[in-house]
VOPAGU-2260 file (C-alpha; in pm, 1 decimal, decimal comma):
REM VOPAGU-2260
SITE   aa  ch    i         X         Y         Z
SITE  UNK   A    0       0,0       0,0       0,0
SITE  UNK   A    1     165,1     329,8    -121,2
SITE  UNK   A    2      22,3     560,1     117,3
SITE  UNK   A    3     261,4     876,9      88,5
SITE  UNK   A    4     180,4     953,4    -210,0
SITE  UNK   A    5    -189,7     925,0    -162,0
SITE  UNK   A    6    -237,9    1054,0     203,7
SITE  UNK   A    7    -320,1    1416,2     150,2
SITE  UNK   A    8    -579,1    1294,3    -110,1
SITE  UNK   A    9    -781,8    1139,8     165,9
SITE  UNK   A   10    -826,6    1434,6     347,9
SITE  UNK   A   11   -1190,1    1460,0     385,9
SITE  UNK   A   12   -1236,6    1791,0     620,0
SITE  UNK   A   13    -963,2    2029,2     768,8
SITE  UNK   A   14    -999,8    2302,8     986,7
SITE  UNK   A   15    -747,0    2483,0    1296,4
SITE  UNK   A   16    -876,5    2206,5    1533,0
SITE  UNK   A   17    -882,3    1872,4    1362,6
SITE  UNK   A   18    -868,7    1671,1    1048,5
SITE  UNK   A   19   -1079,1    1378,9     897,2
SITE  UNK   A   20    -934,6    1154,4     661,7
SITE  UNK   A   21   -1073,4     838,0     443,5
SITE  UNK   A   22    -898,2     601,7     630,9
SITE  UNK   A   23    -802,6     285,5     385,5
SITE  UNK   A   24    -886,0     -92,2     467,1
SITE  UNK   A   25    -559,5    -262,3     574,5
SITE  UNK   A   26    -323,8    -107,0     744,3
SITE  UNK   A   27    -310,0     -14,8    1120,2
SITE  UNK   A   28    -409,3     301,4    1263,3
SITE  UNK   A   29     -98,6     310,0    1508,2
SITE  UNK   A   30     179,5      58,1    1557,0
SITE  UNK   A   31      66,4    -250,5    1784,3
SITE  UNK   A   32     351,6    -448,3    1974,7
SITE  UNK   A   33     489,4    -629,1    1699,2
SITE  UNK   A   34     500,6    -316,3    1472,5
SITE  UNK   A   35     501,1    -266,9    1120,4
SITE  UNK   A   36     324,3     -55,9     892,4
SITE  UNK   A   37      75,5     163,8    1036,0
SITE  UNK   A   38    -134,6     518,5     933,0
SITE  UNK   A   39      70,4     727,7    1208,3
SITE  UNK   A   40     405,1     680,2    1039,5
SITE  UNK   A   41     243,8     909,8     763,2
SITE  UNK   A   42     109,0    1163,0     982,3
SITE  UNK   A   43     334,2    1395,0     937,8
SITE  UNK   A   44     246,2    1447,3     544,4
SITE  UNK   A   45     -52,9    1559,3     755,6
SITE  UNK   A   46     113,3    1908,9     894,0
SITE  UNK   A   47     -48,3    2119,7     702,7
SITE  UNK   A   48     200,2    2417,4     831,1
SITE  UNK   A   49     165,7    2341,4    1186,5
SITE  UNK   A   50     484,8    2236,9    1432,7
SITE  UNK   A   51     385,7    1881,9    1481,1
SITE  UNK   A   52     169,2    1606,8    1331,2
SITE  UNK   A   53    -145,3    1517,0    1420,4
SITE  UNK   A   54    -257,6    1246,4    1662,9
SITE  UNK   A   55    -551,6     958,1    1662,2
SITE  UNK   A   56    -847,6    1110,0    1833,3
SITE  UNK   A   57   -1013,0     768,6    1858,0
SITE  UNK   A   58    -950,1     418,5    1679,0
SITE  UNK   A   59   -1063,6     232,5    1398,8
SITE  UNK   A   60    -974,8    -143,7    1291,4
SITE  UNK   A   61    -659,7    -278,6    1080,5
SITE  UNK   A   62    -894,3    -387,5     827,6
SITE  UNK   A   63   -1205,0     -95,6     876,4
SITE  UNK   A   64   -1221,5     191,7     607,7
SITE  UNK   A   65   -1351,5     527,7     684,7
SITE  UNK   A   66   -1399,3     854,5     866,8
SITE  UNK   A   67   -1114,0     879,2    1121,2
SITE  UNK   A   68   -1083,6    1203,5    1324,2
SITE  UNK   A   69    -674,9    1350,4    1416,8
SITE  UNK   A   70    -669,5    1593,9    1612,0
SITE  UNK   A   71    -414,8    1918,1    1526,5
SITE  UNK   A   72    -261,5    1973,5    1829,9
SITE  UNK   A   73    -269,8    1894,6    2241,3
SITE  UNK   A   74    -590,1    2107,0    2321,1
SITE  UNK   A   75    -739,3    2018,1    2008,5
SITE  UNK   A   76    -704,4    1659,9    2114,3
SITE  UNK   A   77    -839,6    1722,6    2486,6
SITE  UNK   A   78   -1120,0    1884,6    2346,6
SITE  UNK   A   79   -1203,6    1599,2    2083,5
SITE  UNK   A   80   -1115,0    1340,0    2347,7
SITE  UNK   A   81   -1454,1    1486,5    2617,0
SITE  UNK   A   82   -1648,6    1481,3    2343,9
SITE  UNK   A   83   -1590,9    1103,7    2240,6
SITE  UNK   A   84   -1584,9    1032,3    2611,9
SITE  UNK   A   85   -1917,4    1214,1    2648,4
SITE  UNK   A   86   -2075,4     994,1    2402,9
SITE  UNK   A   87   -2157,7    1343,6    2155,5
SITE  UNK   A   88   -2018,2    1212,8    1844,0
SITE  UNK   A   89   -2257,6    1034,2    1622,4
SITE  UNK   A   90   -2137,3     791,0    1401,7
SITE  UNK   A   91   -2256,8     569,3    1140,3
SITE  UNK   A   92   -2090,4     243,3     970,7
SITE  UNK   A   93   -2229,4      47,2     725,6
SITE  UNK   A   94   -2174,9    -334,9     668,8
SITE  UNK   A   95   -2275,0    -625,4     471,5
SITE  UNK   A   96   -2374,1    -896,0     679,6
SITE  UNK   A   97   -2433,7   -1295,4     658,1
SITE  UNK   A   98   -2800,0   -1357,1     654,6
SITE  UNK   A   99   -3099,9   -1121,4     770,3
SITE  UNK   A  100   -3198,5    -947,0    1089,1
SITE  UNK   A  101   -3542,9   -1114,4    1278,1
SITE  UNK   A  102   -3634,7    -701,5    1310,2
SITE  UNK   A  103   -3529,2    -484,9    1016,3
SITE  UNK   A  104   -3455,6    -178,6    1259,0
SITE  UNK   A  105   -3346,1    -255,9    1667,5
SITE  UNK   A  106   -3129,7    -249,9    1950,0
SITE  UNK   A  107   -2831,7    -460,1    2056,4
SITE  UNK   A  108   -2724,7    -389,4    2399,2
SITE  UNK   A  109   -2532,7    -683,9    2498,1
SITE  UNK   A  110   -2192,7    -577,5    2768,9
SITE  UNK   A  111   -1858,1    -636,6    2638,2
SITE  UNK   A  112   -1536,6    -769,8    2793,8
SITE  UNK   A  113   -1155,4    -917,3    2651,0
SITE  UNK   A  114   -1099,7   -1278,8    2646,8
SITE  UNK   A  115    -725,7   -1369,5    2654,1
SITE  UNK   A  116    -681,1   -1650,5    2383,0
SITE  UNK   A  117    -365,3   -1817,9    2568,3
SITE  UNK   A  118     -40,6   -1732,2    2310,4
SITE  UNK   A  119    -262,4   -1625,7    1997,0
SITE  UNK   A  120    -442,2   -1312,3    2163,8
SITE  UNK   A  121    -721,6   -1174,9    2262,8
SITE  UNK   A  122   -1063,6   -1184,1    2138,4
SITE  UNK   A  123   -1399,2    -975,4    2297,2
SITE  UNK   A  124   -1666,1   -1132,6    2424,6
SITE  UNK   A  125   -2044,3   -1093,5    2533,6
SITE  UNK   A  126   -2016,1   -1048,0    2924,2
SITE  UNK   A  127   -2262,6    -936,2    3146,6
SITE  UNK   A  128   -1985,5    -798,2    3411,3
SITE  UNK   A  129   -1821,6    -612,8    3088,1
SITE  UNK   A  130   -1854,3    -267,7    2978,4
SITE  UNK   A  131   -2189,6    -113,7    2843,8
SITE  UNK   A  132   -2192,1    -116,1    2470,5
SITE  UNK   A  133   -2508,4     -36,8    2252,8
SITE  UNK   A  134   -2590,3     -54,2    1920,6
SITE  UNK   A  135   -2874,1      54,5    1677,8
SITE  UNK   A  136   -2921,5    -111,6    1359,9
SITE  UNK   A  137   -3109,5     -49,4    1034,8
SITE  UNK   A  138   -3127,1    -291,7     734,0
SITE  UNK   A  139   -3068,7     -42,8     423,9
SITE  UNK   A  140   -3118,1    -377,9     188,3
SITE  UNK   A  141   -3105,5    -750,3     151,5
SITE  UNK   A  142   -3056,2   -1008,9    -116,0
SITE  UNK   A  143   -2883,0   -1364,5    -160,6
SITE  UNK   A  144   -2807,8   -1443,5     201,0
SITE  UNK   A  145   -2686,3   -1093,6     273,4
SITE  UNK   A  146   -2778,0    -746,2     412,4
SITE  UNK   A  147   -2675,8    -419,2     436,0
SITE  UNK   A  148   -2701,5    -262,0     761,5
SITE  UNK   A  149   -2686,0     109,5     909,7
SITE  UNK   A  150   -2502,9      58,7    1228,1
SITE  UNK   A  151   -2468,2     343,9    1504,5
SITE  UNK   A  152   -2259,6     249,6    1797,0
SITE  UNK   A  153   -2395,3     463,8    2142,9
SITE  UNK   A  154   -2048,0     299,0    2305,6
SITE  UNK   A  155   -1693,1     291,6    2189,6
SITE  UNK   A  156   -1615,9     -47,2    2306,5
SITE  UNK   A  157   -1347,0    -244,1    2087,7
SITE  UNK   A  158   -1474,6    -507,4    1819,7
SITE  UNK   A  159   -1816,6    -365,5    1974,5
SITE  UNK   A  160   -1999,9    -365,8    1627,2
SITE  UNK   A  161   -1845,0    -674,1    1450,4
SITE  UNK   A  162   -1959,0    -870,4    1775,0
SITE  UNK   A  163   -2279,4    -695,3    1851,7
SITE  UNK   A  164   -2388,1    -816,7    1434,0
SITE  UNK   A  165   -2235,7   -1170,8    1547,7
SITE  UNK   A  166   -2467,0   -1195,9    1882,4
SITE  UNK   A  167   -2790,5   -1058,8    1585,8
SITE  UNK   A  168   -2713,5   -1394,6    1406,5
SITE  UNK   A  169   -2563,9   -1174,7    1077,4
SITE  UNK   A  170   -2186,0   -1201,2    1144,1
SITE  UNK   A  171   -2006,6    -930,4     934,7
SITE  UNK   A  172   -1888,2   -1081,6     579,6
SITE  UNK   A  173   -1494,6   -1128,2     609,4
SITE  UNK   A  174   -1467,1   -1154,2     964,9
SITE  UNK   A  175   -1338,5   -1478,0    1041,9
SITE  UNK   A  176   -1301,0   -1381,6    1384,4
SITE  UNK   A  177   -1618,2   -1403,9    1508,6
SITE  UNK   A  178   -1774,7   -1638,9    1240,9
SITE  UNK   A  179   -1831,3   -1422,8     948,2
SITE  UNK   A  180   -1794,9   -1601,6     569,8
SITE  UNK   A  181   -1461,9   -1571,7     431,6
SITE  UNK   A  182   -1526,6   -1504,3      70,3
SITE  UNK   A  183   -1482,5   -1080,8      74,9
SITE  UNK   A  184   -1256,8    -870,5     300,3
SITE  UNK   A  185   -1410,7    -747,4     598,5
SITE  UNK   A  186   -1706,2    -527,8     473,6
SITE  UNK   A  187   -1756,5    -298,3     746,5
SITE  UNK   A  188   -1682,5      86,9     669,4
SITE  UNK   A  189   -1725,1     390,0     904,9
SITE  UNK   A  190   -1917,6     584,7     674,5
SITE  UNK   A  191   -1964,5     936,2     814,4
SITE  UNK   A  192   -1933,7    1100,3    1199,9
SITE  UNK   A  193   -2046,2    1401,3    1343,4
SITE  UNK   A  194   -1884,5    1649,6    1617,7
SITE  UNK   A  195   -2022,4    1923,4    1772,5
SITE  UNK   A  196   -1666,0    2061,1    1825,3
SITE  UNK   A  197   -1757,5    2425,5    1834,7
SITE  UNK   A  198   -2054,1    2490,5    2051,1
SITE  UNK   A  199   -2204,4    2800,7    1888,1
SITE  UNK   A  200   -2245,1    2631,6    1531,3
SITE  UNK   A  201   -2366,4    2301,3    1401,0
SITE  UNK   A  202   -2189,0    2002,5    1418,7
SITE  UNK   A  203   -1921,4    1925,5    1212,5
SITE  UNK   A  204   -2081,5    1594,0     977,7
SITE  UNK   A  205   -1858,3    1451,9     742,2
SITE  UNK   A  206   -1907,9    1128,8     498,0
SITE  UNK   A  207   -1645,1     886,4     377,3
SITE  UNK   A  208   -1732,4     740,9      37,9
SITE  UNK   A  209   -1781,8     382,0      -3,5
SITE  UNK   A  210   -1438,4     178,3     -77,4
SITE  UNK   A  211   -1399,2     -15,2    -396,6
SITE  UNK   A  212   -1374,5    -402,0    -195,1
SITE  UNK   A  213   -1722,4    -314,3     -88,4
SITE  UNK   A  214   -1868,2    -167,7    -392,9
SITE  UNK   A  215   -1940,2    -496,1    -546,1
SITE  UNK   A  216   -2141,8    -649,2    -306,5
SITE  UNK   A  217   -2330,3    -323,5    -185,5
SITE  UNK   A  218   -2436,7    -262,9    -545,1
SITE  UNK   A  219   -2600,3    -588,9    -531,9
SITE  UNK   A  220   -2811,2    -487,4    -192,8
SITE  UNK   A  221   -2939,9    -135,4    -376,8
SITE  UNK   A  222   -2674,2      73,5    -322,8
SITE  UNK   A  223   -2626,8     369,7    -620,8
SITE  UNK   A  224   -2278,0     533,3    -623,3
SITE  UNK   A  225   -2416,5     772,5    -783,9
SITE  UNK   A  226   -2471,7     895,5    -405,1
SITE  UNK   A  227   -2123,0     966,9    -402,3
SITE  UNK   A  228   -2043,1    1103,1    -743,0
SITE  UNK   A  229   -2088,5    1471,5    -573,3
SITE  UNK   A  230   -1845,1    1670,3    -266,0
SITE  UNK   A  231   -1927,1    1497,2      90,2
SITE  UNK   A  232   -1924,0    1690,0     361,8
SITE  UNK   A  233   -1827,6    2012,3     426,1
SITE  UNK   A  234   -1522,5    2224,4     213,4
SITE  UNK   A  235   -1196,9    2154,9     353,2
SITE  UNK   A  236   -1091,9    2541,6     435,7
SITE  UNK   A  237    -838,2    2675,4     247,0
């Protein structure tokens, strides 16, 4: 994956405070324990004539695409950081999803909690002495065995959506993990986010278009990318 020469293309919305960029399937957002390649070795490409880089505001999987949110600078980064904590940032993923919901709009509020997997890991699992995590769902579309769903986490809890669509019987498609088919990569894409960074105007919303290893099988569930032919979200500031 060449990212340098690409990275400044996925800038989806800059301002003083923070940045959002299209963040590709594949490749970590930060370095784990056994390294390698990872989205903050770029950040610097990301300066935009400020002293330092910016930093990962929240998280989003190795093998997620989307909206992820950097913050510019220390009190930039406090200030995103209450409002994640606070719960005040809407945001909205879509996936494609092994079989069909019993409701096609609902709830999943099922507590999460880390399971050490001896020398291979970790996994998380469905715990009632876990953390809170909720979940709304909406099916957007459904045909041959799969669905696409509008999920919007109400917790930030790790894995929280790929298991919350496991414990709905509709494991995401490509995630082996926790029992998903293996015939696409992971189809699960943070598709837009919403901050109400600056109290006296509206909040910031900003939409990541839909990657090419997903077009394929959304197209088949009613998706039109013609929806993303035009600008989405708001004018990066010049």
């Amino acid at each position: 994956m060449n990212l340098p020469g690409n990275l400044i293309d996925r800038v989806l919305y800059r301002d003083g405070l923070m940045l959002v960029i299209d963040k590709p399937a594949g490749i970590a957002v930060h370095a784990g324990p056994s390294g390698g390649a990872n989205l903050e070795h770029w950040f610097p490409l990301l300066r935009f004539g400020l002293p330092r880089p910016p930093a990962l505001a929240h998280r989003l999987d190795r093998d997620t695409s989307g909206a992820l949110v950097l913050g510019r600078h220390p009190k930039a980064l406090r200030r995103l950081g209450r409002l994640f904590a606070a719960g005040r940032v809407e945001k909205v993923y879509w996936a494609v999803v092994a079989g069909l919901p019993a409701a096609p709009e609902g709830r999943i509020e099922a507590a999460l909690a880390k399971q050490p997997r001896g020398t291979v890991g970790w996994r998380m699992v469905v715990d009632p002495a876990g953390q809170r995590a909720i979940t709304d769902y909406r099916v957007l579309g459904t045909a041959d065995g799969r669905t696409w769903l509008e999920l919007r986490p109400r917790t930030g809890r790790t894995h929280q959506i790929r298991v919350h669509c496991a414990l709905l019987g509709c494991p995401v498609v490509g995630d082996v993990a926790y029992g998903g088919p293996d015939d696409a990569p992971l189809q699960l894409h943070a598709r837009a986010i919403a901050l109400p960074l600056y109290p006296a105007l509206p909040p910031i919303a900003v939409t990541a278009p839909v990657p090419p290893h997903m077009l394929a099988l959304l197209a088949r569930l009613g998706y039109d990318p013609a929806i993303d032919a035009a600008p989405i979200g708001e004018a990066i500031p010049a």
